[in-house]
Every structure is written in structure tokens, then in C-alpha cells.
C-alpha positions in Angstrom: 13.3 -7.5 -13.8 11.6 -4.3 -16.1 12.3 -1.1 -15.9 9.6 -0.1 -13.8 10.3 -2.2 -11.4 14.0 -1.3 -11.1 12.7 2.0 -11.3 10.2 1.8 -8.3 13.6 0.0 -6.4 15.4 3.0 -7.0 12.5 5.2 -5.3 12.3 3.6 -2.2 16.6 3.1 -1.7 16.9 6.5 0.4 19.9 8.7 0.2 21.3 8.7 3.8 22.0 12.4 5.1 22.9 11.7 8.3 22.8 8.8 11.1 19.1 9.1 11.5 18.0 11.6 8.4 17.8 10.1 5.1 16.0 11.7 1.5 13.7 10.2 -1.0 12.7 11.0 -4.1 9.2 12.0 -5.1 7.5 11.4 -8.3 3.7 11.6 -9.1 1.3 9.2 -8.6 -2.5 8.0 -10.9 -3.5 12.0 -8.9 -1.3 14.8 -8.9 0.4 14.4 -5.4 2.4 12.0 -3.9 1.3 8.3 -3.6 0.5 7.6 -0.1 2.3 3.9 -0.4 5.2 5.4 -1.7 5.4 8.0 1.4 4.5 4.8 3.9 7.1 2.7 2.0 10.0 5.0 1.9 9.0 5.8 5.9 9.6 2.1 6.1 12.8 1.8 4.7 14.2 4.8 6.7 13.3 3.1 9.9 14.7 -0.3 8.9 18.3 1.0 8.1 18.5 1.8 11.4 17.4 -1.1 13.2 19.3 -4.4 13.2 19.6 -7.3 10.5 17.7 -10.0 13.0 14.6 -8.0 13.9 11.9 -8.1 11.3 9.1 -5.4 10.8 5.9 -7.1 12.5 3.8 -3.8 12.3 3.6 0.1 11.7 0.9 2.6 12.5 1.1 5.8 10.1 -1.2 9.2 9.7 -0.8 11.2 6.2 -0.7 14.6 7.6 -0.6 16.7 4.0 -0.6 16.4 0.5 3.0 15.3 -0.6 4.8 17.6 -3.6 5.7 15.1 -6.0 8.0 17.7 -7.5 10.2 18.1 -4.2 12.1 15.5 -2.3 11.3 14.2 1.3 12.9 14.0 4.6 12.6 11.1 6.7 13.4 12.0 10.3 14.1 8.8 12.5 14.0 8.8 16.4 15.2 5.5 18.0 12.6 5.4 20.8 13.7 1.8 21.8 15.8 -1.2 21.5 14.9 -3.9 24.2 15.7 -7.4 24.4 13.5 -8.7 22.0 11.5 -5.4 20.3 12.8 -2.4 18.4 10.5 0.7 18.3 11.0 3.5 15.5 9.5 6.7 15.1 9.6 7.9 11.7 8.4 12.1 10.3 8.7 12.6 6.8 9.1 16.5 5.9 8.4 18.5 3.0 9.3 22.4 2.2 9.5 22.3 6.2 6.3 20.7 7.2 5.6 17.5 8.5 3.6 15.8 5.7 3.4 11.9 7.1 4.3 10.3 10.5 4.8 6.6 11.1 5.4 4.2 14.0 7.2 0.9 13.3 7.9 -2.1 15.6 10.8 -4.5 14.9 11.4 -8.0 16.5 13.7 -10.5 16.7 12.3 -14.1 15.4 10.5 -16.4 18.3 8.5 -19.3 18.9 4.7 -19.3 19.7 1.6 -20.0 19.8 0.1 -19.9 16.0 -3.2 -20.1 14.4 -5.1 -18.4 11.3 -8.4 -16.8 9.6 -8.7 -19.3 6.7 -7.9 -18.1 3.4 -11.2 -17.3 1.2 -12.2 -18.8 -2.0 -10.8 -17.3 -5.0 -9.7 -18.0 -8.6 -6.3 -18.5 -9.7 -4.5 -15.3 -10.5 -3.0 -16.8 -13.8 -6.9 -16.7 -15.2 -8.0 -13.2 -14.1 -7.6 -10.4 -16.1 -4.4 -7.8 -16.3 -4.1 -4.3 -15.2 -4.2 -3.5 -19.1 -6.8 -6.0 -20.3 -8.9 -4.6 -18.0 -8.8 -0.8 -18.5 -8.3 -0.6 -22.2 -11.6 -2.5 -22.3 -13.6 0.5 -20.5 -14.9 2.9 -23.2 -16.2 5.3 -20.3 -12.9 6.4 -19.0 -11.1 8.8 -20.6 -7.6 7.4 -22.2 -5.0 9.9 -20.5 -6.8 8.1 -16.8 -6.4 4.6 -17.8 -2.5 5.4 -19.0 -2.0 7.1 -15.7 -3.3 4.0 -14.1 -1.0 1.8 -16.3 2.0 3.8 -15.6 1.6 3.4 -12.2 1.4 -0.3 -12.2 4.0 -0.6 -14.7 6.1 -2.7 -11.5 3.1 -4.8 -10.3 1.4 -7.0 -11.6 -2.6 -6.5 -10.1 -5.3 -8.4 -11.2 -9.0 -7.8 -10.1 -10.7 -11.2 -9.3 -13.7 -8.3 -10.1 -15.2 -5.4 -11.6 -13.5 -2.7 -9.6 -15.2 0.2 -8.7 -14.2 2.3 -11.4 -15.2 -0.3 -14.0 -18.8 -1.0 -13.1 -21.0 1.5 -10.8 -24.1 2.8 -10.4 -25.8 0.5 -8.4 -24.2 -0.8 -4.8 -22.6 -3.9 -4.6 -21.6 -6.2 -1.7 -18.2 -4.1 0.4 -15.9 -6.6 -0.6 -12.9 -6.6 -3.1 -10.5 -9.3 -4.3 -6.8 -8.2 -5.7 -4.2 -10.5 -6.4 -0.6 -9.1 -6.6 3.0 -9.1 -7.3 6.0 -7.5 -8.3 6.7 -7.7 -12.0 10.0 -9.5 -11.3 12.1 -11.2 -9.0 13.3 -9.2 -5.7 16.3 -10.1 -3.4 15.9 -11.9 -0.2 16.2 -9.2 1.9 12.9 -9.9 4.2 12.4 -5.8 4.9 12.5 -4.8 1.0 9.0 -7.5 0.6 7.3 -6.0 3.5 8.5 -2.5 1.7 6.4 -3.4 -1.7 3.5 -4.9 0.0 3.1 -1.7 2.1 3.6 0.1 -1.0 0.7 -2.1 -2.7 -1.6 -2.0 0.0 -2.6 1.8 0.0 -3.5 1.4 -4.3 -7.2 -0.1 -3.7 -8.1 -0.7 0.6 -10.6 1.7 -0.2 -12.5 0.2 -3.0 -15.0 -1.6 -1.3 -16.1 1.4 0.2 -17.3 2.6 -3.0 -18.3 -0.5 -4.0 -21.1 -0.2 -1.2 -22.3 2.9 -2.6 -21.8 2.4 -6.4 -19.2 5.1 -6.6 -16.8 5.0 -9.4 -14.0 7.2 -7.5 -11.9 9.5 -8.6 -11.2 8.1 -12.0 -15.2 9.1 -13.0 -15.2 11.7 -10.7 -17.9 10.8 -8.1 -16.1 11.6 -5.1 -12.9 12.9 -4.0 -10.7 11.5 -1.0 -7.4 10.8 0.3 -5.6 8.8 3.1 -6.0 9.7 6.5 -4.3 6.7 8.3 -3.1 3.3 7.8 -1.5 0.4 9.9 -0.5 -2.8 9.0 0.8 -6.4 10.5 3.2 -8.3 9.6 2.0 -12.0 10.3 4.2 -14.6 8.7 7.0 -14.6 6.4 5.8 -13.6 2.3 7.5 -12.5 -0.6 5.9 -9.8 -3.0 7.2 -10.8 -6.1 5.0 -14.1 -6.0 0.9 -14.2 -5.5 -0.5 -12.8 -2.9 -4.3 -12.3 -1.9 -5.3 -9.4 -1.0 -8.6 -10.0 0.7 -10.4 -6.4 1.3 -13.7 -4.9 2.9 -15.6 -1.8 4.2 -17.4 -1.9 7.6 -18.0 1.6 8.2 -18.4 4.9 6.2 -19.6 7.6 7.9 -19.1 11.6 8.4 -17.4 12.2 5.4 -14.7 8.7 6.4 -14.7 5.2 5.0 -12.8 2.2 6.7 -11.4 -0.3 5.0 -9.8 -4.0 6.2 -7.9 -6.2 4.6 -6.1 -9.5 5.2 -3.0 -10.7 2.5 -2.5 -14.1 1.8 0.0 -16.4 0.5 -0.8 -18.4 -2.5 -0.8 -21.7 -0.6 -3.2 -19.7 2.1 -1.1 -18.3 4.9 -2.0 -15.2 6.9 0.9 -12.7 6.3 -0.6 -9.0 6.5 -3.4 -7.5 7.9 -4.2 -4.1 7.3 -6.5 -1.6 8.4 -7.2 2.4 6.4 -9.2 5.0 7.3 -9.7 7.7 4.4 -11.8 10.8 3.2 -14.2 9.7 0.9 -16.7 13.0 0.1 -19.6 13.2 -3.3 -18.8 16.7 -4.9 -21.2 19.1 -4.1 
């Protein structure tokens, strides 16, 4: 395992406080607040540790509510709303300087039979053959050198390769809405099912909204042609994955509108199995 990845490990195992309050650290992210994915993550984690071994995370439901300090830690506030039979609900508010910065809703079930059928996995190259992170942005001569280190810090513990040009590397003219990542940890994790679904969460907020600035030929903030955040995310936890081997993740735009883009995403197991969908709404604005 690198460092980074230990070191992303450490961020998202939270201090427990009390029986339902536990602290993170913060630290910052490619901008100067906290990473959304880390915030959704962490959230994650809180409400696992309090919900038993046998029930699994099959979805969560999250609003970013302000603009995390990466400079101060965070609260995670747990409320047990309920523990039936076969479903475990969790309430999670994450607090910073005294202020409610992200909430998240997270369902938990124990493992069951059913009925079971899939979207089929789309056509895409092997991830061994696509480009890395830093063969990628050290070939753009248009972005300025301190961005494309921030970007490679910040993927330091994932590997994430571009099947292609993201936004940032080619724009100018629209493209189709569609983006292709494929992703995983730069190591091995434990089997622990919860810490997988932890890292894909934490991945999935780091380029949903790509393809909507592929459909307008925006760079984003890396060239600065429009500014944005989060607004909400949710996410569904299929079928069984782990994050430190390839995964697909499969991402459009069918909306942007009023100042909003929507994107929607399906992850995919290297041998083509469903395991996440996910679903973002952020601000996407063009300076004026």
C-alpha cells in the first residue's frame, strides 16, 4: 500500500467522541475547501460504526449545505432513526465552527435473496492501456503546473484513468455528455465490505460532473470557465465490489439548467456487474 493511500485510510478512520458523535480530520482538496467525497465518505463511516456487522450500506442520500474548512475538523452527529427486522436507517449531520455543513441519509440491510437483473455493462477499453492520472496532465501545456500538481496530489491514492479527453484537457467545442473513468485504489484494502463502499463514495464526487461540461465545451474550474460546487448526491449500492480492483465508472449529463447540471452514473465491475448507481446535482455557473 503507498503512503497516500494509507494516508487517505487514516482520514476517513474517525475519532469516536461519544456513542453517536465522532470527529474527522479535514485537509484540502484540488480547490481550497473541503472535498465533497471526503465529507460524504467520512458521513459514511460515522453511520456504519454504529450499525451492525451483518447489514451492508445499500444506499445514502446526502445535501452539501456549506463550504467545508479544510483547516478545522468535523463533527459527525449520528441519530439511529431505525433498526427493523431487516433495514437499518441512519441519519448523519456533519458540523463545522457550529454550523451544519453536510447532511446524509444512509440505509443498511441485512443480506437476502431476490429477484436480480442488470443494465449491461458498455463497451470500453481495458484500463491497463489508457492513460494515467500523470501521463495525462503533464502532457497539457495549457494548464498551469501548480493545477496539474494539485490534481496529482489528490489522486496520489487512486489510480484514475480517462478512457477520454476530460473536460479540462480538450474544450472549446461541445462534445457528446458522456464520460468514461476507470478506478481503483492504489493498493490493496481489507475485506471489510463498508471501507470499499467508503472509497467508491469518496471517488464518485471527483468527476460525476464532467459530462456536463463536456456538453458545453467547458474546461471547469481548472481553466477557469465556470465555477460550481455540489449541491447533492445519492448513491446505490447494487452488488458486492471492491475498490481497490477496476471498476467502470460509466457517467452522463441529462439536464443543465438554471444555473444546475445533473449528472448519472452507473459503476461497474471489471467482469460487468452493476454495483453502484449514482445520481449529483451541482452548481455549474460561466463567470460573468
Amino acid at each position: 500500500m503507498n503512503e497516500a493511500l494509507q494516508g487517505l485510510l487514516d482520514l476517513l478512520d474517525l475519532e469516536q467522541i461519544e456513542e453517536n458523535i465522532f470527529r474527522g480530520q479535514s485537509r484540502s482538496a484540488v480547490v481550497p475547501r473541503v472535498f465533497g467525497g471526503q465529507v460524504a465518505a467520512q458521513a459514511l463511516v460515522a453511520a456504519g460504526r454504529t450499525v451492525p456487522g451483518d447489514r451492508h450500506a445499500h444506499s445514502l442520500h446526502a445535501y452539501f449545505l456549506r463550504m467545508g474548512d479544510p483547516g478545522a475538523p468535523i463533527v459527525y452527529n449520528v441519530d439511529r432513526m431505525r433498526d427493523g427486522r431487516s433495514f437499518t436507517t441512519r441519519r448523519v449531520v456533519a458540523v463545522q465552527h457550529g454550523k451544519p455543513i453536510f447532511a446524509l441519509s444512509a440505509s443498511f440491510q441485512t443480506y437476502e435473496e431476490g429477484l436480480d437483473h442488470q443494465t449491461p455493462m458498455p463497451p470500453s477499453p481495458d484500463p491497463e492501456t489508457l492513460p494515467t492520472s500523470a501521463e495525462r496532465l503533464r502532457g497539457y501545456g495549457h494548464l498551469d503546473p501548480a493545477v496539474v500538481e494539485r490534481f496529482l496530489e489528490a489522486r496520489q491514492a487512486v489510480d484514475l484513468r480517462y478512457v477520454d479527453e476530460p473536460p479540462y484537457g480538450q474544450f472549446g467545442e461541445p462534445r457528446e455528455p458522456h464520460s468514461q473513468v476507470w478506478f481503483r485504489t492504489n493498493g490493496k484494502l481489507a475485506d471489510d465490505p463498508l471501507l470499499h463502499v467508503v472509497l467508491a463514495t469518496y471517488v464518485s464526487d471527483m468527476t460525476l460532473l464532467d459530462s456536463v461540461l463536456l456538453a458545453h465545451g467547458r474546461g471547469g474550474w481548472a481553466v477557469g470557465d465556470v465555477v460550481g460546487a455540489s449541491l447533492d448526491h445519492a448513491m446505490w449500492f447494487h452488488r458486492p465490489f471492491r475498490a481497490d480492483e477496476w471498476l467502470l465508472y460509466d457517467q452522463e449529463s441529462p439536464s443543465a439548467h438554471g444555473g444546475r447540471g445533473l449528472g448519472q452514473a452507473r459503476i461497474y465491475t471489471q467482469d460487468g456487474q452493476l454495483a453502484v448507481s449514482v445520481i449529483q446535482e451541482g452548481v455549474v455557473r460561466v463567470p460573468r
